[in-house]
C-alpha positions in Angstrom: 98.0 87.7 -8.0 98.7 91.0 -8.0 97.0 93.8 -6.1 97.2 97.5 -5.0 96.9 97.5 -1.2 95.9 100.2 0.6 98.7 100.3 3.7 97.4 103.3 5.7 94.9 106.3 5.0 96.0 109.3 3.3 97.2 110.7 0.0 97.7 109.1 -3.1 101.0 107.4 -2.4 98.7 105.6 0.7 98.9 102.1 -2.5 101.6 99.6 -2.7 101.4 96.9 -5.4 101.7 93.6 -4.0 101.7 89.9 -4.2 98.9 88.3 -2.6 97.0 84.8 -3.0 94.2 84.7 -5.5 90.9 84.3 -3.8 88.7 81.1 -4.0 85.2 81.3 -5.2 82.5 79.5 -2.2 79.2 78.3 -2.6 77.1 80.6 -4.8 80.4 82.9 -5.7 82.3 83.8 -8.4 86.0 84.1 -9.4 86.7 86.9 -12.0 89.8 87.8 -14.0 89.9 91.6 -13.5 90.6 93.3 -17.4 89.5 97.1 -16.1 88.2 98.5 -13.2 87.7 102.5 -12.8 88.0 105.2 -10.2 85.0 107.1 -8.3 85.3 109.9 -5.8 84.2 107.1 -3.0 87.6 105.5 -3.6 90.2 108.4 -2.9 87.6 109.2 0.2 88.0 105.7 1.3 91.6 105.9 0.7 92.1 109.3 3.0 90.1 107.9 5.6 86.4 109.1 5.5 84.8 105.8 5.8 88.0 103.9 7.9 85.7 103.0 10.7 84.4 100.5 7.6 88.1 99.4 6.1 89.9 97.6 8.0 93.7 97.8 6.8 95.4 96.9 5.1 93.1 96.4 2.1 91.9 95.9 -1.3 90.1 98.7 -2.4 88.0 100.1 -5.7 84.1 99.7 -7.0 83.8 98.7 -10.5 84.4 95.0 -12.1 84.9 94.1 -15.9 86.0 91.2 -16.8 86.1 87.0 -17.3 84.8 84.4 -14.9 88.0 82.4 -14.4 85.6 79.8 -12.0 82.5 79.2 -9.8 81.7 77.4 -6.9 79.2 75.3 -5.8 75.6 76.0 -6.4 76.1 79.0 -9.4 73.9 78.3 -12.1 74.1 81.9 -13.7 77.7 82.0 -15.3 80.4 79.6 -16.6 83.7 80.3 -17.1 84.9 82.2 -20.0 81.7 84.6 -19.7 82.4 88.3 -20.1 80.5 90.2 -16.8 80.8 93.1 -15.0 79.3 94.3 -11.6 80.4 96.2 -8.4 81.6 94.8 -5.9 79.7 95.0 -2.2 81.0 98.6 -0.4 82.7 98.2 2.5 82.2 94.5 2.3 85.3 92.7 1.3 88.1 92.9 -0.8 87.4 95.7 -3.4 88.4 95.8 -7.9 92.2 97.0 -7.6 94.0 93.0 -8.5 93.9 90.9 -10.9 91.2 88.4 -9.8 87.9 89.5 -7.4 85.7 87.2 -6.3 81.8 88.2 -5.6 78.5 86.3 -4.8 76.6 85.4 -8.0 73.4 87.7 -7.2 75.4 91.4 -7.8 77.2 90.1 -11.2 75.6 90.6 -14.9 76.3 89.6 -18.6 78.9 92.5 -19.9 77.1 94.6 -22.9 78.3 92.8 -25.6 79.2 96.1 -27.4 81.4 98.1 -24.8 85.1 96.8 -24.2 86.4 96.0 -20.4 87.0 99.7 -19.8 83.6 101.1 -21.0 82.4 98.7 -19.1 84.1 99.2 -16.5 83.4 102.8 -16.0 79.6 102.4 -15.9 79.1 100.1 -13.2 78.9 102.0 -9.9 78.0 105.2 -11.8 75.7 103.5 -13.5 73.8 101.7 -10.8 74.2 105.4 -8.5 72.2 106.6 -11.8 69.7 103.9 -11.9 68.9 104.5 -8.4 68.9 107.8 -8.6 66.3 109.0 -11.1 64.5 106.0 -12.0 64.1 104.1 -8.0 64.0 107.3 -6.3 63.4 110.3 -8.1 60.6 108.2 -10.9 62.2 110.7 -13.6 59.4 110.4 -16.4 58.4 110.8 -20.2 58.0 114.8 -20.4 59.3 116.0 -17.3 62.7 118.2 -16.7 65.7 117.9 -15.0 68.7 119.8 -13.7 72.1 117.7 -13.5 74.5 119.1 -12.1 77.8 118.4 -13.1 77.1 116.9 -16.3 80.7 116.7 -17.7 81.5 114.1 -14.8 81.5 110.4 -14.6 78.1 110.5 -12.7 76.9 113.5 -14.8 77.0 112.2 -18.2 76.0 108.8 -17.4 72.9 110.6 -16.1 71.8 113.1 -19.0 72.2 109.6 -21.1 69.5 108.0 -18.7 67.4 110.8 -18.5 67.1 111.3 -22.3 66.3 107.7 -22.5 63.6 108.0 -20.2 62.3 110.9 -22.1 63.1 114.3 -20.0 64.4 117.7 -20.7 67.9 117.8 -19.7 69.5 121.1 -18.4 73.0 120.7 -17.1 75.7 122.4 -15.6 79.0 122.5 -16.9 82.5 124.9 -17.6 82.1 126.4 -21.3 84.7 124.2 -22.6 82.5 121.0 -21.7 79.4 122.4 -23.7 80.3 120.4 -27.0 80.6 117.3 -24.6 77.5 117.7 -23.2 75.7 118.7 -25.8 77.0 115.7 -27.4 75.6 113.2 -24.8 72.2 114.3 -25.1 71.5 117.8 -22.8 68.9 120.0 -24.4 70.1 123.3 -22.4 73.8 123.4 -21.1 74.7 126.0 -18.3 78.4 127.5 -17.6 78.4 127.6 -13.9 81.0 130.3 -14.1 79.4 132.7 -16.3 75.7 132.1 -15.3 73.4 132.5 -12.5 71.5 128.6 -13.3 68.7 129.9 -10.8 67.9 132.3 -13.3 68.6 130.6 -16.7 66.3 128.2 -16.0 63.4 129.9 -14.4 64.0 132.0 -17.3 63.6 128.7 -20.2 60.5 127.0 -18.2 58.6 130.4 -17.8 59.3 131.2 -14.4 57.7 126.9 -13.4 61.0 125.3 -12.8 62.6 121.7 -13.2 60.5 118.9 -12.0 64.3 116.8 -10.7 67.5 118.0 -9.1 70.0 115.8 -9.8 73.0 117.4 -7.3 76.8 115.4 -8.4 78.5 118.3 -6.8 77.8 119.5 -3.0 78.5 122.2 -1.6 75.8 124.9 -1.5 73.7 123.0 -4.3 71.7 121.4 -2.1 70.5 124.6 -0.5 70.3 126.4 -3.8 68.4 123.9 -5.5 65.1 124.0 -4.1 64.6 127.8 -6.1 65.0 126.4 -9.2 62.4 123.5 -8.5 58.6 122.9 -9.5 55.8 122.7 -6.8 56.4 119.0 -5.9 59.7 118.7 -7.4 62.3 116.0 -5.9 65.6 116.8 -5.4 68.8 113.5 -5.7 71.6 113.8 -4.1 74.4 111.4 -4.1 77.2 113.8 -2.1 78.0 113.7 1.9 76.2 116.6 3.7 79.2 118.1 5.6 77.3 121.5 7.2 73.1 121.6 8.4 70.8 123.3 5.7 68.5 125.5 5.3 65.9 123.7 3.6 62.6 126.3 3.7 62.7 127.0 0.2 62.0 123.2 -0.6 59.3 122.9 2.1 57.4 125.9 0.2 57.0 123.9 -3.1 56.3 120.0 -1.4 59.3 119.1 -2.6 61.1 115.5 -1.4 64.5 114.8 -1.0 66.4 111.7 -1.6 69.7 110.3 -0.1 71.5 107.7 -2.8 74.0 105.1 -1.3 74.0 103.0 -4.2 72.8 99.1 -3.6 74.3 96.1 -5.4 72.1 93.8 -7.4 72.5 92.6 -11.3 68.5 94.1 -11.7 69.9 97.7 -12.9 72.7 96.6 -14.6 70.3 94.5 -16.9 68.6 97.8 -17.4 71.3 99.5 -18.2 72.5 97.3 -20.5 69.6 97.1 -22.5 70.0 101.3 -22.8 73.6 100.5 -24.2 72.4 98.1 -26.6 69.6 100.3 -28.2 72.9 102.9 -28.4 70.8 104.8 -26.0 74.1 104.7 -23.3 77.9 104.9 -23.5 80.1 105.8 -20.9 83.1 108.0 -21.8 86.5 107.3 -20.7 88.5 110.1 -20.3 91.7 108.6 -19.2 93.4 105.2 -18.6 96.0 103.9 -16.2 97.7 100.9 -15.9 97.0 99.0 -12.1 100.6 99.9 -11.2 100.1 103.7 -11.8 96.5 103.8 -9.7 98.0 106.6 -7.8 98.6 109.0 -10.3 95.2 108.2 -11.6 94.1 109.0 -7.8 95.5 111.8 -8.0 94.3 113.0 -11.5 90.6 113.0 -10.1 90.8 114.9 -7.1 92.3 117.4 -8.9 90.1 120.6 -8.9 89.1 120.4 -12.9 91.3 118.4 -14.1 90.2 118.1 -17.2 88.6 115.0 -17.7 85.3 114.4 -19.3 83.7 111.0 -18.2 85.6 109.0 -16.0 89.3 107.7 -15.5 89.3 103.5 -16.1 92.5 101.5 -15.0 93.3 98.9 -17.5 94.4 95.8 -15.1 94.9 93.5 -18.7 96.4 96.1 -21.6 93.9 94.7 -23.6 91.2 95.7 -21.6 90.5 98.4 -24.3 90.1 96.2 -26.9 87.8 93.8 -26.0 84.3 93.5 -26.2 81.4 89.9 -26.2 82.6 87.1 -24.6 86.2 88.1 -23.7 
């Protein structure tokens, strides 16, 4: 089969597309034909080196799965070939989504939506369990409260205003002035230009000075720290980004607030639940972009450039048809 392998650690280039043999599926595994997988920020930081203590090279990288079961070993009772599925694949534990076959244990894969194609798909997975996680596992987002995404123009940031609607919140977001139609569009009640605006003070100013109840940080950076002044007495604050630098975190311990740490787990539970959002049409991942396997780098590169452009997420199309696809294929 075919695969990018990552050689060495570095930029973009750091791929080579390869021959390699096609996995075999063990007791209680699965062999999948690969139609799409997608890109995240954990997969160019993998690729530069932030997590090599964890990849041993060379490797297969890459964190999202759509596609067909090809076979199964012994003892799977869940699947059969020719089902559609989608999952991601265990971080820094094997051979990652960038070939043409994977091959996973039966427990982290799901029945694809029947109404999203191999790319869709494929671009919800690992944000879509990081989501998941996030605000319904950690943060227990409810009915009536608010919530500040941050970010909600990215692949982690609209998935989330999506969830969040569908559990019933107010959604204020953060986003460049271009992006407001976008995420307006996926459901945010108050959208925020980050360049323009001071969002401490546009949204102390809409909830009458009481704050959000969720922080939601995508981003980094001084977020973290800021967050806490636009939060509610016994507000929680997500974060799914690397702390690089110590904070200053008094401001949160003045309104009770808790904090949460998301390293996404893999198990088909929340991809059930998100596929039952996508079938009420309560969900759908937006694909910005699409690259062929043998062009992953310039899709690397795409996404680490400073706004780039993209709304939603950048999908690699490992089968061409991979956009055109939907139940059962």
């Amino acid at each position: 089969m075919k695969a990018m392998i990552l050689k060495s650690f570095g930029g973009p280039e750091s791929f080579e597309l390869s021959e390699v043999p096609k996995p075999v599926p063990q007791a209680g595994q699965v062999l999948v034909r690969v139609h799409a997988t997608s890109i995240n920020p954990l997969d160019y930081q993998v690729r530069r080196g932030d997590y090599r203590d964890y990849v041993p090279l060379p490797a297969i990288t890459g964190h999202d799965v759509s596609g067909v079961v090809e076979a199964v070993g012994p003892g799977v009772t869940a699947f059969a070939p020719g089902h559609a599925v989608w999952y991601t694949p265990q971080i820094f534990d094997g051979p990652g989504s960038y070939a043409e076959y994977h091959v996973a244990n039966e427990n982290i894969i799901a029945k694809k939506p029947a109404s999203l194609n191999h790319l869709e798909a494929a671009s919800l997975s690992l944000v879509g369990g990081t989501v998941w996680e996030a605000l319904v596992g950690r943060a227990a987002l409810r009915v009536g409260e608010s919530i500040l995404i941050h970010g909600g123009a990215g692949g982690v940031g609209h998935v989330a205003i999506q969830v969040a609607k569908a559990i019933g919140a107010k959604v204020f977001t953060t986003v460049r002035e271009d992006n407001f139609e976008f995420a307006r569009s996926v459901g945010a009640d108050v959208v925020i230009d980050y360049k323009q605006e001071d969002y401490i003070s546009t949204i102390m100013r809409e909830t009458d000075g009481r704050g959000v109840d969720v922080v939601f940080d995508t981003i980094g950076g001084d977020t973290l720290a800021r967050s806490p002044d636009v939060l509610a007495q016994l507000g929680r604050i997500v974060s799914i980004v690397d702390i690089a630098q110590p904070q200053n975190l008094i401001e949160a311990w003045g309104k009770n607030a808790s904090y949460h740490f998301v390293f996404t787990r893999q198990h088909r539970g929340k991809l059930d639940e998100l596929s039952t959002l996508v079938e009420r049409g309560q969900l759908r991942p937006h694909v910005g972009a699409v690259y062929a396997l043998a062009d992953l780098s310039l899709a690397h590169a795409l996404l680490e450039t400073p706004n780039n452009g993209v709304r939603g997420k950048i999908a690699i199309a490992v089968d061409p048809l991979a956009g055109t696809t939907r139940a059962g294929s």
